[in-house]
Structure formats: C-alpha cells, structure tokens
VEXNU-181528 format. One record per residue (C-alpha): residue in one letter; z, x, y; residue number from 1. Coordinates in steps of 0.001 Angstrom, whole numbers, m for minus. Example, Ala and Ser with C-alpha at 12.3 -4.5 7.8 and 13.67 -1.06 7.14 Angstrom:
BEGIN
+---------+---------+---------+---------+-----+
| residuo |      pz |      px |      py | num |
+---------+---------+---------+---------+-----+
|       A |    7800 |   12300 |   m4500 |   1 |
|       S |    7140 |   13670 |   m1060 |   2 |
+---------+---------+---------+---------+-----+
END
This chain:
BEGIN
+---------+---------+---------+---------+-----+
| residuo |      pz |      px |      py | num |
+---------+---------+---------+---------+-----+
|       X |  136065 |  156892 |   47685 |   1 |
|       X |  133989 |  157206 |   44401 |   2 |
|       X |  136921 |  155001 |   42916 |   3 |
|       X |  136247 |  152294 |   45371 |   4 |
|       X |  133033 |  151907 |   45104 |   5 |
|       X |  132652 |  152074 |   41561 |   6 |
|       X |  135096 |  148960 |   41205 |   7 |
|       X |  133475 |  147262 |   44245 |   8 |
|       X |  136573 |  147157 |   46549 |   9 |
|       X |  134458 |  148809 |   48982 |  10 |
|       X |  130939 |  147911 |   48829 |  11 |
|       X |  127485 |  148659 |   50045 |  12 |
|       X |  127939 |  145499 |   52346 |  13 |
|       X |  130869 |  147207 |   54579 |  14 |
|       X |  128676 |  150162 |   54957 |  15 |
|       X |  125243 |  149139 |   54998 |  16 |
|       X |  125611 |  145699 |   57208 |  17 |
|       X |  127595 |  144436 |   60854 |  18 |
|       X |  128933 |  141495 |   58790 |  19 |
|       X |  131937 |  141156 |   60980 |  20 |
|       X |  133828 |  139676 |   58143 |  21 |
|       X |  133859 |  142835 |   56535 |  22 |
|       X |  133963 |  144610 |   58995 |  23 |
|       X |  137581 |  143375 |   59225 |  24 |
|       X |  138421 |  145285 |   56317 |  25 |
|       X |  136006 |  148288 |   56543 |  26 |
|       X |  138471 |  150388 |   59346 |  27 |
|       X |  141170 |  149502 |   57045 |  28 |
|       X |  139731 |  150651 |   53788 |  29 |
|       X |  138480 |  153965 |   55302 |  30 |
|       X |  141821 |  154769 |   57645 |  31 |
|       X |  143515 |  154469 |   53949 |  32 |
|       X |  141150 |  156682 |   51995 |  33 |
|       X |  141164 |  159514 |   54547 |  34 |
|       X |  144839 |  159762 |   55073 |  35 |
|       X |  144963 |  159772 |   50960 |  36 |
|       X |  142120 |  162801 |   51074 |  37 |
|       X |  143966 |  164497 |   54234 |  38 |
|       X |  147697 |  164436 |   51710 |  39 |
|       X |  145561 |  165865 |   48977 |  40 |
|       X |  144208 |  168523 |   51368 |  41 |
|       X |  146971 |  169484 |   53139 |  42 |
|       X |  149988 |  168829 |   50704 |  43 |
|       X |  152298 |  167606 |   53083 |  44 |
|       X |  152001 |  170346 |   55538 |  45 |
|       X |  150906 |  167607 |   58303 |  46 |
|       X |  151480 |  163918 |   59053 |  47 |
|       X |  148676 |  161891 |   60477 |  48 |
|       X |  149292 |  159463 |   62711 |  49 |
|       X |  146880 |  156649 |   62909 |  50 |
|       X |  145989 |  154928 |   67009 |  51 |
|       X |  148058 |  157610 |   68845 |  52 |
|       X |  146909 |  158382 |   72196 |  53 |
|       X |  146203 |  161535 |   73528 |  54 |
|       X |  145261 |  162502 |   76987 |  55 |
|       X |  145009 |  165736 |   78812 |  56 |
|       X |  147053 |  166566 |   81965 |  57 |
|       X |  143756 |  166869 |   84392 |  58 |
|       X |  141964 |  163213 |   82208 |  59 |
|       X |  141924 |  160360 |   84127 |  60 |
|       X |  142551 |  157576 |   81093 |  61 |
|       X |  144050 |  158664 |   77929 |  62 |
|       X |  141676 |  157717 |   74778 |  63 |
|       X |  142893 |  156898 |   70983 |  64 |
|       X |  141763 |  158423 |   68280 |  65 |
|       X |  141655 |  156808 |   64731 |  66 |
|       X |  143130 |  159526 |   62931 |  67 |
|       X |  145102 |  162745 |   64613 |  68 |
|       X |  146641 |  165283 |   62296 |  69 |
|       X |  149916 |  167268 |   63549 |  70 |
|       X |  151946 |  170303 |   61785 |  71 |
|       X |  155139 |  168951 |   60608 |  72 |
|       X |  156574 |  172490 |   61432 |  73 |
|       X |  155711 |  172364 |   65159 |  74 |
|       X |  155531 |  168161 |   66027 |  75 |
|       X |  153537 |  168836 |   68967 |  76 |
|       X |  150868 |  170916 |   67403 |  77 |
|       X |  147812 |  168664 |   67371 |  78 |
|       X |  146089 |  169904 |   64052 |  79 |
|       X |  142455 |  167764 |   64270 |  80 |
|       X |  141201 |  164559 |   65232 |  81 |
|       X |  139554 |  162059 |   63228 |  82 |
|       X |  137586 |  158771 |   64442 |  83 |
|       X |  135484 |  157028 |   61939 |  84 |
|       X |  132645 |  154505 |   63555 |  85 |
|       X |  131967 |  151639 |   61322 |  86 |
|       X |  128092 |  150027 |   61297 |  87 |
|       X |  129062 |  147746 |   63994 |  88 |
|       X |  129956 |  151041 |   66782 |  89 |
|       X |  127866 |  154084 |   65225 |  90 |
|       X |  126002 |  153068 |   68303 |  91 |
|       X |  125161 |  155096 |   71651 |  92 |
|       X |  128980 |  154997 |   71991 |  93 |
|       X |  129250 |  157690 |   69433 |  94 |
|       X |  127554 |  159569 |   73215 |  95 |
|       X |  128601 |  157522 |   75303 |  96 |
|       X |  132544 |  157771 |   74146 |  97 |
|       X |  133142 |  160026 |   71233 |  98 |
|       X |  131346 |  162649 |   72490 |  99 |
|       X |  133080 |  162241 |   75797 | 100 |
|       X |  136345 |  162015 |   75122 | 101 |
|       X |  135839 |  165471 |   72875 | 102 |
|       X |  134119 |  166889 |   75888 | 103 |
|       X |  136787 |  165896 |   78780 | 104 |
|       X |  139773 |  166709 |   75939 | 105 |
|       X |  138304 |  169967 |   74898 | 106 |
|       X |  137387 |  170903 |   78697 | 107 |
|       X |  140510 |  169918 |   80428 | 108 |
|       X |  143297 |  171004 |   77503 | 109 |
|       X |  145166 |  174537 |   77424 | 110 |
|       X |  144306 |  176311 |   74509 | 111 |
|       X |  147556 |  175616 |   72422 | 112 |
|       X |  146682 |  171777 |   72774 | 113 |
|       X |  143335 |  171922 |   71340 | 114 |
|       X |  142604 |  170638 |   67465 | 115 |
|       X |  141264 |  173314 |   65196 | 116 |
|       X |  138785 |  170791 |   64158 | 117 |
|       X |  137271 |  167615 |   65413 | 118 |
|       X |  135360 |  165198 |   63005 | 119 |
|       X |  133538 |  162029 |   63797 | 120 |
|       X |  132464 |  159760 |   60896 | 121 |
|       X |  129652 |  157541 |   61148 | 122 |
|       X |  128151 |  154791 |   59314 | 123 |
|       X |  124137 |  154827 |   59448 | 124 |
|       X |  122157 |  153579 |   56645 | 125 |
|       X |  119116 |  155815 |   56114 | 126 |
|       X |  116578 |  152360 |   54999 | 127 |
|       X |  115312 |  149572 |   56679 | 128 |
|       X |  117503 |  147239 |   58221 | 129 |
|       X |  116969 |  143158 |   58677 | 130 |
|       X |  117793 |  141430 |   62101 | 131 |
|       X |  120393 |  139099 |   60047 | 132 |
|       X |  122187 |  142222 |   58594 | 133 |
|       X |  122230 |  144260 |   61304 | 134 |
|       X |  123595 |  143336 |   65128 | 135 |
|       X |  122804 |  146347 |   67749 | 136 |
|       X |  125851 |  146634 |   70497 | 137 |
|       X |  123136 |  147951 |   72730 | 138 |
|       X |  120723 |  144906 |   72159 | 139 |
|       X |  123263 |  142370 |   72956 | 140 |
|       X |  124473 |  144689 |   76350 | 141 |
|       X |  120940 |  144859 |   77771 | 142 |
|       X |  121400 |  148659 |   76892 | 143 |
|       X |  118534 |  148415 |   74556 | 144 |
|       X |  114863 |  146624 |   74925 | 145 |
|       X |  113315 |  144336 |   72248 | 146 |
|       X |  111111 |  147226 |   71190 | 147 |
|       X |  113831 |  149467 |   70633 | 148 |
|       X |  115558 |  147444 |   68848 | 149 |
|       X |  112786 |  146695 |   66253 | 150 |
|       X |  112612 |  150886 |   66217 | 151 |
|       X |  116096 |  150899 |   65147 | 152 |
|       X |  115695 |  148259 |   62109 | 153 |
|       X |  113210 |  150182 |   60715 | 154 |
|       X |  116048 |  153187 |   59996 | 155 |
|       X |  119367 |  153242 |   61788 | 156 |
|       X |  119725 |  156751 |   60875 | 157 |
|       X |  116652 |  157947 |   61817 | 158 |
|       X |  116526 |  156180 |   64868 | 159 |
|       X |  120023 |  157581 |   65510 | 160 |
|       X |  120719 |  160584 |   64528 | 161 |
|       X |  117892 |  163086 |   66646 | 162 |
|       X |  119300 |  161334 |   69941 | 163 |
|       X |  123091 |  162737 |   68575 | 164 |
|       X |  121627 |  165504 |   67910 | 165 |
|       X |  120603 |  166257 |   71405 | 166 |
|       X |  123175 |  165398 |   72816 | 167 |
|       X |  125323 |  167735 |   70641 | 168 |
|       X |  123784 |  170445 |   71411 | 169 |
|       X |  124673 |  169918 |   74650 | 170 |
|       X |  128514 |  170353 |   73520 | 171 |
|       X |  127731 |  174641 |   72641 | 172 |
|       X |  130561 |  176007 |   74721 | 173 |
|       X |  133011 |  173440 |   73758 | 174 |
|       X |  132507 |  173718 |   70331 | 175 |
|       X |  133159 |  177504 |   70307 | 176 |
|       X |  136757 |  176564 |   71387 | 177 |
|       X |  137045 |  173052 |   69056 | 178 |
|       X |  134270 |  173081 |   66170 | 179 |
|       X |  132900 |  169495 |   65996 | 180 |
|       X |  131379 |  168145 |   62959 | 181 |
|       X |  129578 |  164841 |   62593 | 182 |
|       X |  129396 |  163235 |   58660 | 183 |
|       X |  127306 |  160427 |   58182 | 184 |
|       X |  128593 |  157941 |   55413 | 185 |
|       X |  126542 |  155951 |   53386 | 186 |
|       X |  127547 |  153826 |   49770 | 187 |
|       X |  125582 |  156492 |   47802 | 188 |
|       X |  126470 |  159423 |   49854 | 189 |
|       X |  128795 |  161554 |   52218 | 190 |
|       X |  126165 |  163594 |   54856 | 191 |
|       X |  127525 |  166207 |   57135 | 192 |
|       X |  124683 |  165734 |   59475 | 193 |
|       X |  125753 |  168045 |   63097 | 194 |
|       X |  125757 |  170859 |   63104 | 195 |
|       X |  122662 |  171627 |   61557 | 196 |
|       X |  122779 |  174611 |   60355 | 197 |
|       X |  125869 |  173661 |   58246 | 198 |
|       X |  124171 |  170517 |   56964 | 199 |
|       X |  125567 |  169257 |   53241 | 200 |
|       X |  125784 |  166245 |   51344 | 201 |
|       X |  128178 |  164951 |   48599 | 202 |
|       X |  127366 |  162180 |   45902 | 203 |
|       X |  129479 |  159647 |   46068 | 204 |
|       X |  127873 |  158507 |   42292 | 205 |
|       X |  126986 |  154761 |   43624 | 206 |
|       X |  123574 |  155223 |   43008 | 207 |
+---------+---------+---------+---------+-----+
END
C-alpha cells in the first residue's frame, strides 16, 4: 500500500473522491493489494477467492463477498470474509447490506461454517468534501435530504462513522460467535475504527 502511494499508482483521488473514472480502478487496485498482504500473512496456508458467493441454508438470497479466505487443508472451511467499500458505497449500505448480510450469515450458519473473522473496509475521508468531488448514493435515491447532504460534505467520516457505530453495537451477540472489525482507509492512513475499544491506526507515510 505504502508502495503505491508513494509512486502515485494509487492516489489520494481514488480514495478521497466518487470520480467514477477511478473508481474503475480503485476495487481493482485494493482486491490486488489485500490478496498480496493476506499471502504474506498467511504463507500459503489459505487461498482467497475473490466474488464467491456464500449463502446459508435458512438465507433467502445468497450475497458475494469481495474477498473470502478458505484453508487449503479443509476446502470448505470458510477462514474470513473480506469486502472493501470504495468512496462511491461507504454509504448507509455499509447498514443497510454489509452489516446485514454478516448478521443473517452469522445468525443462520452452523458453527463450523462461520469465518473466524469478518472485516469490512471503508473509504471515508476525515475533511471537507466539495459537491463536484463527492456524489452521495443516498442523495441521488431520495434516501437523504438536501440538508443532510450538506452535513455529510462537511466530513464524510464524521458524518458516518457514529451512525455505524450504532448500529454495530447492535451486532453484540453475533460478534461473540464471528468478531467483526470495521477499518477505515484513507491516503495518509489505515483506521481500525469498530470496535472501539480496539481502535488503532497505521501510517501509511503519504503525508
């Protein structure tokens, strides 16, 4: 990541704007530097598959995760999910789907099918945003008013990340059986933001 940024291939722009033209390349860029940090991590003792579906036996539609880790030793031992949400969905989604797919997956799955971890990856700047730079999802679906909307300029994160925050804490018994953590990233840092009380943050050096 610090690699990346330092020579510009990613840049401020992918994280910091809903340009949809980088955009295009944002998923791309990150899907390739996590599954380089998860063979670094693991050393081979996993494969991650990128846009498999998973779905329990009592879930209604199956959902697709960006990233889901397995043991090589047992191929149907789901190891931990990974989504990353780019500017343009670190939205109320990250509720309104993340968050409930973990919930239904976590609720409705025997024990021997649930991850050891869960991780969801979001991409808030934590300064002021301009209406050219920055499209809201919920704006443009009514979900939002005009008001809001001007809230949400002045600090995506901040406008953000106390409504995640509630609503994670809503999540207590499922995260006893899955742990769920949610990392903010930013050009200048990595954040894990939820839970709180295990709150860090890594320099990316792009200061």
């Amino acid at each position: 990541m610090k690699g990346l940024l330092r020579i510009k291939f990613l840049t401020s722009e992918h994280l910091e704007s809903t340009n949809r033209n980088k955009l295009n390349e944002t998923h791309s860029l990150i899907w390739g530097i996590l599954c380089c940090s998860i063979s670094q991590v693991f050393r081979g003792k996993c494969v991650a598959a990128i846009g498999r579906s998973l779905k329990s036996e009592s879930m209604r539609k199956r959902f697709i995760p960006d990233i889901s880790l397995w043991n090589l030793d047992h191929a149907k031992k789901l190891i931990a999910i990974i989504d990353y949400e780019s500017t343009n969905s670190s939205d109320s989604r990250i509720i309104r789907r993340n968050f409930s797919n973990y919930r239904q997956y976590v609720e409705t799955s025997p024990d021997t099918n649930i991850p050891e971890f869960w991780i969801i990856i979001t991409t808030l700047p934590s300064k002021r945003a301009s209406k050219t730079n920055w499209c809201s999802w919920d704006s443009i679906r009514k979900r939002m008013s005009k008001d809001e909307y001007l809230k949400l300029l002045e600090n995506p994160y901040e406008y953000w990340f106390p409504k995640y925050s509630e609503a994670f804490d809503e999540l207590g018994k499922h995260t006893q059986k899955c742990p769920l953590y949610v990392i903010d990233l930013s050009s200048t840092h990595l954040t894990l933001c939820l839970p709180k009380h295990k709150n860090s943050q890594w320099n990316l050096g792009n200061e």
